[in-house]
C-alpha positions as CSV (number, residue, x, y, z in Angstrom):
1,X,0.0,0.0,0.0
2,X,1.4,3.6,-0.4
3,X,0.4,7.0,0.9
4,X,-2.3,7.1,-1.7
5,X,-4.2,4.1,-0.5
6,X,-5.0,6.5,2.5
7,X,-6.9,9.6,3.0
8,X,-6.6,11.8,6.1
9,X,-10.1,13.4,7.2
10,X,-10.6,16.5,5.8
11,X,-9.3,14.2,2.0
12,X,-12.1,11.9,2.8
13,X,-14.4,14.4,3.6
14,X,-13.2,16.3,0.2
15,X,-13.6,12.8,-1.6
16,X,-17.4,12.5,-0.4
17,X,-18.1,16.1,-0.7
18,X,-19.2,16.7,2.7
19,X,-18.1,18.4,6.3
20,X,-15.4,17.1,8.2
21,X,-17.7,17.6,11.1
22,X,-20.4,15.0,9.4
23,X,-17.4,12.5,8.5
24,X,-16.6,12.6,12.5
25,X,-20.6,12.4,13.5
26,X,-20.3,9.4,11.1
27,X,-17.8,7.9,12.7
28,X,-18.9,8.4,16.5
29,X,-22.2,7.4,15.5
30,X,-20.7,4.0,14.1
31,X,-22.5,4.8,10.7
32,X,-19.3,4.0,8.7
33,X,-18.5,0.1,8.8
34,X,-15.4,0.0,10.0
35,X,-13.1,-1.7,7.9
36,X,-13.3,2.2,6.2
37,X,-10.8,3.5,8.3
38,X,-8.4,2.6,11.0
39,X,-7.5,4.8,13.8
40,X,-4.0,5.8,14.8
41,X,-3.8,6.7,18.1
42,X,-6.4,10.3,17.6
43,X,-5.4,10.7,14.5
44,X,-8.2,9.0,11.8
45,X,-7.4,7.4,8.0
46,X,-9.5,5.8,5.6
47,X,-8.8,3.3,3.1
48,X,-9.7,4.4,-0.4
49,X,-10.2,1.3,-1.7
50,X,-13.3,0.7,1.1
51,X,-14.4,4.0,1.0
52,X,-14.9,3.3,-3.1
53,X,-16.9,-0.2,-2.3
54,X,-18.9,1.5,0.1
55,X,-19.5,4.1,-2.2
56,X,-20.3,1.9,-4.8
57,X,-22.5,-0.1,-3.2
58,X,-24.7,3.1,-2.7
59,X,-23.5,4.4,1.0
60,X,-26.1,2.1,3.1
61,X,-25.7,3.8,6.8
62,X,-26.3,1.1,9.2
């Protein structure tokens, strides 16, 4: 994997064309299934090859 497999936060947030702040609600709220991102001590990434599938597969929010 390289650095490009990964997207910080506010790149994900970019990537789904919504607020940082709604990407973090997301992610407190458990709505994103979490083989999306990993976290690193505080610091959050997401995969971009997950975030794609779960794009793909139309964003169901469980």
């Amino acid at each position: 994997m390289t650095n490009s497999d990964f997207l910080s936060v506010a790149e994900a947030a970019e990537y789904l064309k919504i607020k940082t702040n709604t990407l973090y609600t997301w992610i407190s709220k458990k709505v994103l299934p979490t083989q999306i991102y990993r976290k690193l001590g505080r610091r959050t990434i997401f995969l971009k090859t997950e975030l794609d599938k779960w794009v793909v597969k139309g964003c169901r929010f469980v």
